[in-house]
C-alpha positions as CSV (number, residue, x, y, z in Angstrom):
1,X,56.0,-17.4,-15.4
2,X,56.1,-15.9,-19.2
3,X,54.4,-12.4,-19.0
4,X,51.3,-11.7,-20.7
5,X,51.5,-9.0,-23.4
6,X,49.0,-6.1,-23.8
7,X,49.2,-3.6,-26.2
8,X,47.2,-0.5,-25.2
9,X,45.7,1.5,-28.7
10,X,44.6,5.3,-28.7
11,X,43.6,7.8,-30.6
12,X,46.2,10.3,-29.4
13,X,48.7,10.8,-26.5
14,X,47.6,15.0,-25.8
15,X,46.3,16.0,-22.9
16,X,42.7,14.4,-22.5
17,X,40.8,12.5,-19.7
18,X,41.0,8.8,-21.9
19,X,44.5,9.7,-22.5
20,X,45.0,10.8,-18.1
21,X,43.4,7.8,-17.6
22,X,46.0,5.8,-19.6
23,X,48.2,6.7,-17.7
24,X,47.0,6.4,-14.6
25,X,46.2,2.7,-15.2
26,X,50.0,1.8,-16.8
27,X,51.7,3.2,-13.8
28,X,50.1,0.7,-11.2
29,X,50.0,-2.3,-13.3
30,X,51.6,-5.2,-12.6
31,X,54.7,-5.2,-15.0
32,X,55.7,-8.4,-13.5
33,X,52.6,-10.3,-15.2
34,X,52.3,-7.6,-18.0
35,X,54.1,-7.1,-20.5
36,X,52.9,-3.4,-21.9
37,X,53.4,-1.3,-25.1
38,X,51.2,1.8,-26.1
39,X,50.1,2.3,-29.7
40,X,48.5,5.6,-31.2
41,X,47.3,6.8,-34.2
42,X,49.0,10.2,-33.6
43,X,50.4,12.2,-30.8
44,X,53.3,10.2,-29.7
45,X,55.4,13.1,-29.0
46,X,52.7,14.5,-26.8
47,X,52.9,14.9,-22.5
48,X,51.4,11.9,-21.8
49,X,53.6,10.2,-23.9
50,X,56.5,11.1,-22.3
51,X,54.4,9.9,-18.9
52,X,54.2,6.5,-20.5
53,X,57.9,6.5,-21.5
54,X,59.5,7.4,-17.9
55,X,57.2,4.2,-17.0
56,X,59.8,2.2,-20.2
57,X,56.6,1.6,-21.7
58,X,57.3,1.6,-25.3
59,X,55.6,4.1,-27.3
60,X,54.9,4.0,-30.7
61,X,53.3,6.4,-33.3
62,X,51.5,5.0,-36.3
63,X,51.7,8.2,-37.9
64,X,48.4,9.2,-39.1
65,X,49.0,13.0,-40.2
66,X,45.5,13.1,-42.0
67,X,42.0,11.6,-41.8
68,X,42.0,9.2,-44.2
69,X,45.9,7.8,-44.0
70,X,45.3,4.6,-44.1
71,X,48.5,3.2,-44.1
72,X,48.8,3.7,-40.6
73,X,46.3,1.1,-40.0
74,X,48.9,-0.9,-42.0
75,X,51.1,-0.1,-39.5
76,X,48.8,-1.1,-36.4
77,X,48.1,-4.8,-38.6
78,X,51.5,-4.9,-39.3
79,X,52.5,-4.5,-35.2
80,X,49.4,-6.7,-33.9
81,X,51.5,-9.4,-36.3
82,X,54.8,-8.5,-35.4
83,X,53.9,-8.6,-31.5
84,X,51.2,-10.5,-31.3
85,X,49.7,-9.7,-28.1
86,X,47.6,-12.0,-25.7
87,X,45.2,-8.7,-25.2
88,X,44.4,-6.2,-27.4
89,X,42.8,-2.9,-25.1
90,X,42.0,0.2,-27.0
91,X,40.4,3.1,-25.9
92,X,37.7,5.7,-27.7
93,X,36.0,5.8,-30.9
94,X,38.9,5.7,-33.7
95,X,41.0,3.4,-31.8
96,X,38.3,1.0,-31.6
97,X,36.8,0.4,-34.9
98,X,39.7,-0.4,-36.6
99,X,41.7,-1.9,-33.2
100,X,38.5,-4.0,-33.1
101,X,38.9,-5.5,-36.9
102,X,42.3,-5.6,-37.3
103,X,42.6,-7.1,-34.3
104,X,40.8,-10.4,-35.1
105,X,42.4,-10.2,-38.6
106,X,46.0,-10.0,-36.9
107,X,45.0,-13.2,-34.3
108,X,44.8,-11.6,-31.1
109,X,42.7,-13.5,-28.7
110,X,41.4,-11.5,-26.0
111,X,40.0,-7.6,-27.4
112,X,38.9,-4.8,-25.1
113,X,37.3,-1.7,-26.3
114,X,36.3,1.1,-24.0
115,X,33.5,3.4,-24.1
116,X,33.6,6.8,-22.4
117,X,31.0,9.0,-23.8
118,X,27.5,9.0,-24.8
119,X,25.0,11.1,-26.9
120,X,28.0,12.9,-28.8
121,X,28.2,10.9,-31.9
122,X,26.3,10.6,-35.3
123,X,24.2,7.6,-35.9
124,X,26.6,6.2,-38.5
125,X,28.9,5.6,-35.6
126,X,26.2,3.8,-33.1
127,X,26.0,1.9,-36.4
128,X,29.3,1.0,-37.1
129,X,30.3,0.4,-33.5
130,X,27.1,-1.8,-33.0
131,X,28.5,-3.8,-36.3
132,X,32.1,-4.5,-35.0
133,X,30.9,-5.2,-31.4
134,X,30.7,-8.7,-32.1
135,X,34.6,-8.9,-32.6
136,X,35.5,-7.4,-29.0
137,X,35.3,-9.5,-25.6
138,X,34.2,-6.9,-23.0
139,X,33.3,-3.4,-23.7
140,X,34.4,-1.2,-20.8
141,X,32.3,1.8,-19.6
142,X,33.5,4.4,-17.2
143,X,30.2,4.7,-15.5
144,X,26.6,3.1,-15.5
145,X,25.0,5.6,-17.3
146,X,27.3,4.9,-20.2
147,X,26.8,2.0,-19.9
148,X,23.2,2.0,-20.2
149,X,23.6,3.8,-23.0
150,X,25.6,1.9,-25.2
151,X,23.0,-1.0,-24.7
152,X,19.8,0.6,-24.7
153,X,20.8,3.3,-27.8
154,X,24.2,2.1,-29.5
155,X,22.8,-1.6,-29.1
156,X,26.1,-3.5,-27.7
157,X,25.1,-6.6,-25.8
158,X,24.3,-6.4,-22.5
159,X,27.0,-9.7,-21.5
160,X,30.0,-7.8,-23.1
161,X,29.4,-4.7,-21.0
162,X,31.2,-4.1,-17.6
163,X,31.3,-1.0,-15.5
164,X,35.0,0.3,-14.5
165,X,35.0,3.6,-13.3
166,X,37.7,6.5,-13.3
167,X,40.5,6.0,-11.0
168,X,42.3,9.4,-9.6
169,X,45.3,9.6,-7.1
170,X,43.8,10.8,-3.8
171,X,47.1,13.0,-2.3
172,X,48.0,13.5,1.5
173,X,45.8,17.0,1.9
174,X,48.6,19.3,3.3
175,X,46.2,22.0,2.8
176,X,42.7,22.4,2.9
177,X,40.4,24.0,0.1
178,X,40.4,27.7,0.4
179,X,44.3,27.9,1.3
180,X,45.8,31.4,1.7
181,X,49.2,29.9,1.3
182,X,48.4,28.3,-1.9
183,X,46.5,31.6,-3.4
184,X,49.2,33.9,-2.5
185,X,51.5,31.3,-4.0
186,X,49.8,31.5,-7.4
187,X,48.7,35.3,-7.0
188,X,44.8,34.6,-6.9
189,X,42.7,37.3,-4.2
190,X,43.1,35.9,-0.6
191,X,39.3,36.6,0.9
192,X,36.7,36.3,-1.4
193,X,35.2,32.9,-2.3
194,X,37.1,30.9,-4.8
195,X,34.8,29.2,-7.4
196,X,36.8,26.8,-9.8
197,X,36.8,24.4,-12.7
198,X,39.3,22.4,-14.5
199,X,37.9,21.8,-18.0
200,X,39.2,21.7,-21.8
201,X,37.8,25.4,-22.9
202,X,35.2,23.4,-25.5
203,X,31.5,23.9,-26.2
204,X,30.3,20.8,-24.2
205,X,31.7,22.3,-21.1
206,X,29.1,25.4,-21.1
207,X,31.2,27.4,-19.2
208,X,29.2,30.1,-20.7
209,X,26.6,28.9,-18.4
210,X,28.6,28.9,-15.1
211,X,29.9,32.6,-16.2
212,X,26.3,33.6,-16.3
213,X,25.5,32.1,-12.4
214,X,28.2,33.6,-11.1
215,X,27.1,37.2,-12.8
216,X,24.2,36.9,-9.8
217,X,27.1,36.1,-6.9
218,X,28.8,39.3,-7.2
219,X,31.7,38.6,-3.7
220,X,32.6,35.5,-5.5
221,X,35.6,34.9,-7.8
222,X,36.2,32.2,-9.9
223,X,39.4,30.4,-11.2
224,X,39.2,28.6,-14.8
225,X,42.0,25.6,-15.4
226,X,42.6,24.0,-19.1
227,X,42.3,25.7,-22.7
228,X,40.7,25.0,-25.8
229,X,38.9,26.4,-28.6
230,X,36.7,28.6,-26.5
231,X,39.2,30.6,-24.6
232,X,39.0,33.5,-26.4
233,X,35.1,33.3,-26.7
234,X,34.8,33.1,-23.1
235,X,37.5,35.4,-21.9
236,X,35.4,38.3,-24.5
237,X,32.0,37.1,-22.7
238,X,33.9,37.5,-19.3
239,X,34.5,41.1,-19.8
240,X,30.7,41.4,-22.1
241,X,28.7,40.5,-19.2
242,X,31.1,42.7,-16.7
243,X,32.9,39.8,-14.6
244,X,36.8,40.9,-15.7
245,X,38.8,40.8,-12.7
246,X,36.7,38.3,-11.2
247,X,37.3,35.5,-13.4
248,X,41.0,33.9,-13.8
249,X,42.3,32.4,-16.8
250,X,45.8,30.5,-16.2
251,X,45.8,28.4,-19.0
252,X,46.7,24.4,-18.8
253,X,48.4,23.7,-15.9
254,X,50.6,20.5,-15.7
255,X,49.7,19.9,-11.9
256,X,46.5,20.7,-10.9
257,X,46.5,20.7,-6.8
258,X,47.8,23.7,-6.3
259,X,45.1,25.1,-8.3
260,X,42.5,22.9,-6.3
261,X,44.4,24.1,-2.8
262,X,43.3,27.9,-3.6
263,X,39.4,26.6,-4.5
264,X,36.3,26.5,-2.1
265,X,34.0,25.1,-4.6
266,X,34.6,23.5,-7.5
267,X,32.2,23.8,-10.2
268,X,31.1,21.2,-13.4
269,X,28.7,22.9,-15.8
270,X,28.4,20.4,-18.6
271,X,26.5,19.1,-20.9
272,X,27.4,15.8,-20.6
273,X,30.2,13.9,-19.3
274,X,31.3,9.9,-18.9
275,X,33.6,10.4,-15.9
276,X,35.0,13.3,-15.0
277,X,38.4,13.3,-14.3
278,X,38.6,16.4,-12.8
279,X,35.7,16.3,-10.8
280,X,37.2,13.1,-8.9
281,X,40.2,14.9,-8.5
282,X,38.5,17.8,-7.0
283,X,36.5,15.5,-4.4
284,X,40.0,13.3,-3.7
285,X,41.4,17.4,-2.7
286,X,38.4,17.5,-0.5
287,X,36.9,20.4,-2.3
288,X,32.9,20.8,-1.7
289,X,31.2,20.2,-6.1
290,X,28.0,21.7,-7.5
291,X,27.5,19.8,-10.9
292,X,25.0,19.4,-13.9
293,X,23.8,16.0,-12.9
294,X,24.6,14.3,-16.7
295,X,26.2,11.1,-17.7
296,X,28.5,9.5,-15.1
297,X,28.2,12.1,-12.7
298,X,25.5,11.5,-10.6
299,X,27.8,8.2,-9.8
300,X,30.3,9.9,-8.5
301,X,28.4,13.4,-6.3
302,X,26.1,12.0,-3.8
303,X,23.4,15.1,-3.8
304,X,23.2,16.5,-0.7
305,X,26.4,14.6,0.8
306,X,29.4,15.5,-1.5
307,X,27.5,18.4,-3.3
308,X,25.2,19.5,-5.0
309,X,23.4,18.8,-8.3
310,X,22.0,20.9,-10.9
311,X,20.2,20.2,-14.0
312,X,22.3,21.7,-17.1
313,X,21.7,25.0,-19.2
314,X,20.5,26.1,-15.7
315,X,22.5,29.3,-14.6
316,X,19.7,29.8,-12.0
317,X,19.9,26.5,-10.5
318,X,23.2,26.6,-10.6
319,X,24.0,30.0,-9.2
320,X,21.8,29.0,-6.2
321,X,23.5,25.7,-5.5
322,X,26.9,28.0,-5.5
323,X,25.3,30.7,-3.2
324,X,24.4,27.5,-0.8
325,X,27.6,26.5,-0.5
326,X,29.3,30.0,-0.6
327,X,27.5,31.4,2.5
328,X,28.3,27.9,4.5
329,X,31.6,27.3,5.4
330,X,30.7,24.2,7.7
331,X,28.7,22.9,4.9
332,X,31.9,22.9,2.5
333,X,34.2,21.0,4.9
334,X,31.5,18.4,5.3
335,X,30.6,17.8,1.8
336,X,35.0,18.1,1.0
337,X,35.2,15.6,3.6
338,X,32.7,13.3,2.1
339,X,33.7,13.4,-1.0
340,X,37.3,12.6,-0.9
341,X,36.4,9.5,1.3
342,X,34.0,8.3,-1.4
343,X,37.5,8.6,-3.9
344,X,39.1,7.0,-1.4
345,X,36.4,4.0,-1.1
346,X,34.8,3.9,-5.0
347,X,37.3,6.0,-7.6
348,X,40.8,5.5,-6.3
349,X,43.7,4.6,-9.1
350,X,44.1,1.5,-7.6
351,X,40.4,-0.1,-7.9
352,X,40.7,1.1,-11.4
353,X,43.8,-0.7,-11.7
354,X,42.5,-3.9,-9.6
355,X,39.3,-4.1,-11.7
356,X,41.2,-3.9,-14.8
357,X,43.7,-6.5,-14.2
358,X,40.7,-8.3,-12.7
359,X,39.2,-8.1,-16.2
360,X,42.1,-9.8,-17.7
361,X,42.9,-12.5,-15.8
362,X,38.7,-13.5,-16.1
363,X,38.9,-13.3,-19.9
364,X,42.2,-15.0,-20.1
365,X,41.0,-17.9,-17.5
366,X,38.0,-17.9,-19.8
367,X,40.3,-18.7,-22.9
368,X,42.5,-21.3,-21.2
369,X,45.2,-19.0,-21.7
């Protein structure tokens, strides 16, 4: 049987949950019925990249240096005529539009966008997306509430959306959360309570927020994963409001369960979010969550059961959820345990992969392809 191509289009191949999520999927997928190539508008030379490549996944850069370089969407024409694939998926806001046009220009039969977000963009870009909507076959959200939203506010039909949530790898736990071994491994202190994140250092994360909770909690210490523009804006409020030597600041870190390994609790203090990556791989390391209960994550933390849920902006709120689950060891394993059995059940790799190739063979069925 002749395989089906599908040519994957992203913004960028940097470090990012869409981008993790990319990844995720092209590793599981059937190679043997899909034939797969990954397009971006820049970033080719970036780590996930090289993921896709050690996968001989064909990458391919379109080169857009600047804003407005519009040849690169020359380029992406130019390659949807020059490969002509069966299915067309593209992933956030700038691959969509123009994957979305181009794509029916270039002949492709079967298009799928993917939504991710909600309530960060400007009304010109509900607009816009609203406009082209009509050229895609299924819209795929990463959770209900996005979902919801790009019916009810960005006004995509309600028939072209489908839910298909984040998909994590759930490892063999060798060690459980709160590991000595793992903490004297990365030189983090051994007896106090670990508190931990994994975040890009942006705005949207309100880290600022869980620095101010954990002012109140004053046994506890706290481990921050990722950067971003705010480091250096948090690292100065760290030491403002008197928490240096409590808070740790290792940077990115290419694999993250070692860092989970040394948590108790991990901790989500957004302002929004679609799916959190890292909060699913935090359950799937059987870590205990408090979380601002925004976006997609009331789908994934069962309040009361996998942890706990705050409302956002709330550094009392969430300072007490924390001290709940920091005087409670019990209570942690429980809710660790629960949690990585719901990734296990609703938000492993593989359902994301099975619902995605799922989506495929129903459109292309549909098409009599």
């Amino acid at each position: 049987m002749e395989r089906i191509t599908v040519l994957h289009f992203i913004t960028e191949l940097n470090v990012g949950g869409a981008e993790r999520a990319l990844a995720r999927l092209l590793a599981r997928m059937d190679q043997d019925r899909f034939a797969l190539t990954v397009a971006c508008l820049y970033g080719g030379d970036g780590p996930i990249a090289d993921e896709v490549r050690a996968l001989d996944i064909p990458v391919l850069d379109l080169g857009m240096t600047a804003k407005w370089r519009w040849d690169a969407l020359w380029r992406l024409y130019r390659l949807l005529r020059r490969k002509r694939p069966t299915i067309l998926h593209t992933w956030m806001f700038h691959a969509n539009m123009p994957g979305r046009v181009l794509g029916r220009l270039a002949g492709v039969p079967i298009i799928i966008s993917g939504e991710r977000t909600m309530g960060m963009e400007s009304r010109w870009r509900y607009r816009l997306n609203r406009l082209t909507a009509p050229t895609t076959d299924r819209v795929t959200c990463v959770s209900q509430q996005v979902a919801d939203f790009v019916v009810n506010h960005v006004g995509i039909p309600q028939d072209k959306v489908i839910v298909i949530p984040n998909g994590v790898e759930v490892p063999d736990v060798e060690r459980s959360p709160g590991g000595r071994g793992a903490r004297t491994e990365l030189g983090l202190p051994i007896d106090q309570v670990m508190v931990g994140t994994v975040a890009r250092l942006d705005p949207v994360k309100r880290l600022d927020v869980l620095f101010q909770a954990l002012r109140s909690l004053p046994d506890v210490y706290a481990v921050i994963i990722g950067d971003g523009p705010e480091r250096a804006r948090l690292m100065a409020l760290s030491d403002r409001i008197e928490l240096t030597g409590r808070i740790h600041f290792p940077g990115q870190q290419e694999d993250v369960w070692p860092w989970l390994a040394a948590m108790d609790v991990f901790a989500l203090s957004s302002d929004w979010e679609g799916m959190s990556n890292a909060l699913l791989e935090a359950m799937a390391a059987g870590l205990p969550v408090v979380a601002t209960a925004v976006g997609g994550t009331p789908d994934v933390v069962v309040d009361g059961v996998t942890g706990l849920l705050v409302p956002p902006r709330d550094p009392s709120a969430l300072a007490k959820a924390l001290a709940t689950l920091v005087r409670d060891p019990d209570l942690r394993r429980r809710m660790g345990q629960a949690g990585r059995e719901r990734v296990l059940q609703h938000f492993s790799v593989e359902r994301m992969v099975e619902r995605t190739q799922d989506l495929y063979e129903q459109l292309l069925s549909a098409k009599g392809l």
